[in-house]
DSSP file (Angstrom, degrees, kcal/mol; ACC not computed):
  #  RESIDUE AA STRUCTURE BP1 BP2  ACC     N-H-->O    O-->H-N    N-H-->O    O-->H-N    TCO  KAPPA ALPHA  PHI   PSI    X-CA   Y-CA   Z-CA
    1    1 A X              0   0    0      0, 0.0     2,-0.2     0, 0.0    27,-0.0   0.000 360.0 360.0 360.0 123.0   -8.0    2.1    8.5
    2    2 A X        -     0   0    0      1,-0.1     3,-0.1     2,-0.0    11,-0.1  -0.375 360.0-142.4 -55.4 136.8   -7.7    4.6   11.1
    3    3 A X  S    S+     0   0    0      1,-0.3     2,-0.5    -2,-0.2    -1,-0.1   0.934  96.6  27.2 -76.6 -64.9   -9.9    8.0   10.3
    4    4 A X  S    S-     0   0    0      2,-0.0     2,-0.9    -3,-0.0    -1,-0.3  -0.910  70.1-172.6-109.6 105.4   -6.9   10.0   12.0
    5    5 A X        +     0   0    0     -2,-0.5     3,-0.0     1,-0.1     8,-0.0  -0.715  23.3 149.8-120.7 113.5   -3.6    8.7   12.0
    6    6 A X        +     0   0    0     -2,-0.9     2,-0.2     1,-0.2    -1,-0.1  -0.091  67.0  65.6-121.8  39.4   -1.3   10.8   14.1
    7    7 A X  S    S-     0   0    0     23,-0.0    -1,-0.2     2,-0.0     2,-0.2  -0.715  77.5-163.0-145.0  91.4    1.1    8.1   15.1
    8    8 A X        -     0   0    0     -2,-0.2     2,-0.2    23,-0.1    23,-0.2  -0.666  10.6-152.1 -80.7 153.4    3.1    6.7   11.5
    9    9 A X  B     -a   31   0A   0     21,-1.5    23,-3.4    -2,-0.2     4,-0.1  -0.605  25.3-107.7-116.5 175.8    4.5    4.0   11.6
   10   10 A X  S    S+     0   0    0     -2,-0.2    24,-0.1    21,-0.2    20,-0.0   0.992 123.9  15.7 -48.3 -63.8    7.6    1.8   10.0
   11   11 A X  S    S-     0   0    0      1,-0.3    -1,-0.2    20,-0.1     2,-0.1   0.683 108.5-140.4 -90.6 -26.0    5.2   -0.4    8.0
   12   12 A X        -     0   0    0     18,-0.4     2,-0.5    16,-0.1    -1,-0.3  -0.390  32.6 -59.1  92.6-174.6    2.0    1.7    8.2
   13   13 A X  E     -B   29   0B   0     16,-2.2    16,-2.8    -2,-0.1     2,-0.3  -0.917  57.5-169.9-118.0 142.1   -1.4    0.6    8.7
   14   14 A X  E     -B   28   0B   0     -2,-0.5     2,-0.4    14,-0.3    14,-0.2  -0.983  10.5-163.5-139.5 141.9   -2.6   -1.6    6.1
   15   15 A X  E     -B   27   0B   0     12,-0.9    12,-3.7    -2,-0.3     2,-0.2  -0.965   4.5-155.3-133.8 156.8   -5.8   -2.7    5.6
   16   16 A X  E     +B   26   0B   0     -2,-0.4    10,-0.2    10,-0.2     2,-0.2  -0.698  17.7 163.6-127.0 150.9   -7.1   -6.1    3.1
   17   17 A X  E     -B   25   0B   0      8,-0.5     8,-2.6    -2,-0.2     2,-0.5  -0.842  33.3-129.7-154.1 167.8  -10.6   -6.7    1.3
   18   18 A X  E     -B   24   0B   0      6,-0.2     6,-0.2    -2,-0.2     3,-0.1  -0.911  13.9-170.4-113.6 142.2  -11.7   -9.1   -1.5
   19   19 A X  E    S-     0   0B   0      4,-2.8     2,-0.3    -2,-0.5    -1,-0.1   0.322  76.2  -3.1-107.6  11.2  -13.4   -7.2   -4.1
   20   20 A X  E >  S-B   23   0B   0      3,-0.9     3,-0.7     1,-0.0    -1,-0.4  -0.967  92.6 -83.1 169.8 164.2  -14.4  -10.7   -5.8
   21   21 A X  T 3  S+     0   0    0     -2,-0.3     3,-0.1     1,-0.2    -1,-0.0   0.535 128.1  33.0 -68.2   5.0  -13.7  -14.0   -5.1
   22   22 A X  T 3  S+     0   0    0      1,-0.2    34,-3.2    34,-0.0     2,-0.4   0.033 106.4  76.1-142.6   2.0  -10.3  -14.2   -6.9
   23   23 A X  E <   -BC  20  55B   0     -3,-0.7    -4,-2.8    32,-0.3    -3,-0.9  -0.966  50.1-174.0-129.5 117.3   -8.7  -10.1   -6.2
   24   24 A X  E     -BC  18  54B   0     30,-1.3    30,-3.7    -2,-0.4     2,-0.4  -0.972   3.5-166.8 -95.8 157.0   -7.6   -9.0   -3.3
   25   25 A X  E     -BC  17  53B   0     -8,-2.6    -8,-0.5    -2,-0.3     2,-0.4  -0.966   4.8-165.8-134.1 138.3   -6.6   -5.2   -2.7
   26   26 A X  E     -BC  16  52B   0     26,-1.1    26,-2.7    -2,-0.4     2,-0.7  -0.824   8.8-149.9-116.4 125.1   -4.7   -4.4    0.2
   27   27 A X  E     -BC  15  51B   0    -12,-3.7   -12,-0.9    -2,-0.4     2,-0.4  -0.707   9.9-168.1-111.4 103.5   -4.3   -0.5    1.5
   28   28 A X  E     +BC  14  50B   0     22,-1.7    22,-1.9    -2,-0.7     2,-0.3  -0.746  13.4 144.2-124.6 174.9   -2.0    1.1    3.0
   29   29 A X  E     +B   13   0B   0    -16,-2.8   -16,-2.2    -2,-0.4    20,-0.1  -0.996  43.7  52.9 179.2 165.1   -1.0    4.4    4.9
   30   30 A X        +     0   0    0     18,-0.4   -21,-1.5    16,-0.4     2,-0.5   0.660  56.2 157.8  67.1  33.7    0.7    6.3    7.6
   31   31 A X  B     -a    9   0A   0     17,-0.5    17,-0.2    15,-0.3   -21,-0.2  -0.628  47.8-101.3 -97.2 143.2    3.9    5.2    7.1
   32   32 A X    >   -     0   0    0    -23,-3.4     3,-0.6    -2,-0.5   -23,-0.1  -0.279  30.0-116.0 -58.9 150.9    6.8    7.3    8.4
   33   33 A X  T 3  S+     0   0    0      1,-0.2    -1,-0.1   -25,-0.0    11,-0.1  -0.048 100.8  73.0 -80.0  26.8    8.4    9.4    6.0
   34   34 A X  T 3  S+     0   0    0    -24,-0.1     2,-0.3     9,-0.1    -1,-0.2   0.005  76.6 106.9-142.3  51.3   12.1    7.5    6.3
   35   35 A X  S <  S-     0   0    0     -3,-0.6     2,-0.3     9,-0.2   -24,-0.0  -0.834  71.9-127.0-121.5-156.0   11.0    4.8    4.8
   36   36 A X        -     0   0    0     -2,-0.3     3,-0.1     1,-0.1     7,-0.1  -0.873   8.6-163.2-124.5 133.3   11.8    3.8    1.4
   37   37 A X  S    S-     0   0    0      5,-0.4    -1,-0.1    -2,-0.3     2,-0.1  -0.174  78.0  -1.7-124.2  58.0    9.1    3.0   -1.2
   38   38 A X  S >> S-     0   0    0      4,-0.1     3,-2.5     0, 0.0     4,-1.4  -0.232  93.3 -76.1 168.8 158.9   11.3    1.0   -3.6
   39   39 A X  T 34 S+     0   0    0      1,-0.3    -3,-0.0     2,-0.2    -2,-0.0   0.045 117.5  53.4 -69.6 -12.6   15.0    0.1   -3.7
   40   40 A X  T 34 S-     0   0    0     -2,-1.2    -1,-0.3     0, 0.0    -4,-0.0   0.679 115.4-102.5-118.0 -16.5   17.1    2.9   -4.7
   41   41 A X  T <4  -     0   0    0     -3,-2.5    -2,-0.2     1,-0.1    -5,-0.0   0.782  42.5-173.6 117.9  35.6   15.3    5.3   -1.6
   42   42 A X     <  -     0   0    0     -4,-1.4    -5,-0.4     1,-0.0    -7,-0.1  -0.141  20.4-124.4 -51.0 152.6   13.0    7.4   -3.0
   43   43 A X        +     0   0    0     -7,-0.1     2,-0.2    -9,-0.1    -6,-0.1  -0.569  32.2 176.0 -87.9-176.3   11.6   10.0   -0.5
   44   44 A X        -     0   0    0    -11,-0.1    -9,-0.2    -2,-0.1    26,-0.0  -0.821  27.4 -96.7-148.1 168.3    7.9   10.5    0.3
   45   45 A X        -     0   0    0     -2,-0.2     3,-0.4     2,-0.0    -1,-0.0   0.474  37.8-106.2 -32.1 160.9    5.5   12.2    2.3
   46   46 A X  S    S+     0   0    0      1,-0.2   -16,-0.4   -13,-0.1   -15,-0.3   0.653 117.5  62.0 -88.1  -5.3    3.6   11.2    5.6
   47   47 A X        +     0   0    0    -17,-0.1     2,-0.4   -18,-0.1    24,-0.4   0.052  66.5 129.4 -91.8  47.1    0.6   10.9    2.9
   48   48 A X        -     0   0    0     -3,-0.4     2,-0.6   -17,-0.2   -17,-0.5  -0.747  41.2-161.5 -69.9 127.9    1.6    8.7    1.0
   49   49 A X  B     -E   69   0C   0     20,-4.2    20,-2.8    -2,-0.4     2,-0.3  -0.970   3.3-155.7-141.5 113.7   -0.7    6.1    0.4
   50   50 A X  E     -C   28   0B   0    -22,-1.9   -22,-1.7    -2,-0.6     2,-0.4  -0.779   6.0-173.0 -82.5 126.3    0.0    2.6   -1.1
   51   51 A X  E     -C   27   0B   0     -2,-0.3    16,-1.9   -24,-0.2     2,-0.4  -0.978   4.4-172.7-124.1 142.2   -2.6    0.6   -2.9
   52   52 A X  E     -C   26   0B   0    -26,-2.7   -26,-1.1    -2,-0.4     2,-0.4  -0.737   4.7-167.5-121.4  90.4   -1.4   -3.6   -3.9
   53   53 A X  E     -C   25   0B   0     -2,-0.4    12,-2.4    12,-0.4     2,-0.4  -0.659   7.9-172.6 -56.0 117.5   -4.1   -5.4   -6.2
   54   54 A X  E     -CD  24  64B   0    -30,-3.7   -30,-1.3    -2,-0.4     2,-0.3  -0.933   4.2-170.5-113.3 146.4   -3.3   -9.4   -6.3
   55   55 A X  E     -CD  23  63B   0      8,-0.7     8,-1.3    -2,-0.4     2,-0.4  -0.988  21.2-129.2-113.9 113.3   -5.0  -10.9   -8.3
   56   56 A X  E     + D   0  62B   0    -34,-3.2     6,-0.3    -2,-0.3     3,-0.1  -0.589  24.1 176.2 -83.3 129.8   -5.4  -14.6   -8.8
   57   57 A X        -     0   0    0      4,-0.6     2,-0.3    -2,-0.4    -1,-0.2   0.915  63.8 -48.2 -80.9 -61.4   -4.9  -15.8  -12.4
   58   58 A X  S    S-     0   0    0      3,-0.5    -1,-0.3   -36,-0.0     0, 0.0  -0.707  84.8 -50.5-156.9-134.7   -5.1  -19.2  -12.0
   59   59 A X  S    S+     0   0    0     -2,-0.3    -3,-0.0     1,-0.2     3,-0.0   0.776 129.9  23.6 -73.1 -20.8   -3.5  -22.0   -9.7
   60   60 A X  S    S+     0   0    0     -4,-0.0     2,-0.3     0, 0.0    -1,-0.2   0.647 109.5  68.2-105.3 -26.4    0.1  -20.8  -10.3
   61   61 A X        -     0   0    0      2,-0.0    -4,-0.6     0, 0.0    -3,-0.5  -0.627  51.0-168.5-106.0 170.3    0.2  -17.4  -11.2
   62   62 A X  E     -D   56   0B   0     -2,-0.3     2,-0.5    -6,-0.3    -6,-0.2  -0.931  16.3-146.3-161.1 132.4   -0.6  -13.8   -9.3
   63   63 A X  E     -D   55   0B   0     -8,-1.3     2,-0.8    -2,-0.3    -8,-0.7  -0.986  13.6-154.5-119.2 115.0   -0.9  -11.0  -10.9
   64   64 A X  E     -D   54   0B   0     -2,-0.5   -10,-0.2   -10,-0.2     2,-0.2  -0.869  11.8-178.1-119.2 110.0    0.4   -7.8   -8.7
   65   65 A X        -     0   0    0    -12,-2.4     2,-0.4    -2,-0.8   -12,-0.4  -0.704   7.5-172.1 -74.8 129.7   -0.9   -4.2   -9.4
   66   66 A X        -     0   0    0     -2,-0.2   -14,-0.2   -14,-0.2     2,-0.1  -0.964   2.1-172.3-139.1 146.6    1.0   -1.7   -6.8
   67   67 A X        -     0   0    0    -16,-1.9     2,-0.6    -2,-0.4   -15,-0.1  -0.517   4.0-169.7-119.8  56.9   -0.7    1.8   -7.2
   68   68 A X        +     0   0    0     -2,-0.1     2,-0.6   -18,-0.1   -18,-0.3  -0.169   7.8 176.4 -79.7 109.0    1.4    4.5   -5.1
   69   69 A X  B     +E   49   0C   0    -20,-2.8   -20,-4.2    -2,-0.6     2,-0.1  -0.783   9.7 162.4-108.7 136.9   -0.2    8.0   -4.6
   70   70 A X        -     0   0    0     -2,-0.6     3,-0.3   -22,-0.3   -22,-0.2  -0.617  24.0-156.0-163.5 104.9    1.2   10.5   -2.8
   71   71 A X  S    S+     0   0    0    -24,-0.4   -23,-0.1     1,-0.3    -2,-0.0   0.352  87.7  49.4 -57.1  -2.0    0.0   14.3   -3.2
   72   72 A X              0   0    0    -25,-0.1    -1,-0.3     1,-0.0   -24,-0.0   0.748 360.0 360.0-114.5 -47.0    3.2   16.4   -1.9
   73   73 A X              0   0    0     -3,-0.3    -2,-0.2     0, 0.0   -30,-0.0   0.364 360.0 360.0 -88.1 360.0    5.4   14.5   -4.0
């Protein structure tokens, strides 16, 4: 993730790690403030910071965590 991000973007900068062999958590941040971070067009911030845990349960299922923080809002 960039330390300084003074260019947002649409989608933001997102960054992936596996905390264990079966969870990954994906981060992201910088995303311009016109976009929408679920369906009906809530606003946010330029900090807004998205976190997405998948998690594998077992060969068919995924378990999806989405964590949103954003400090102005």
């Amino acid at each position: 993730m960039p330390k300084d991000i003074t260019e947002p973007r649409w989608f933001g900068y997102s960054v992936g790690k596996w905390t264990d062999p079966t969870t990954l958590v994906v981060t992201t941040a910088g995303l311009t403030d016109s976009t929408w971070i679920d369906n009906t067009g809530r606003p946010h911030s330029d900090q807004l910071v998205v976190e997405e845990t998948y998690h594998r349960v077992d060969d068919l299922n995924i378990d999806l965590t989405v964590k949103i923080t954003d400090p102005v809002m």
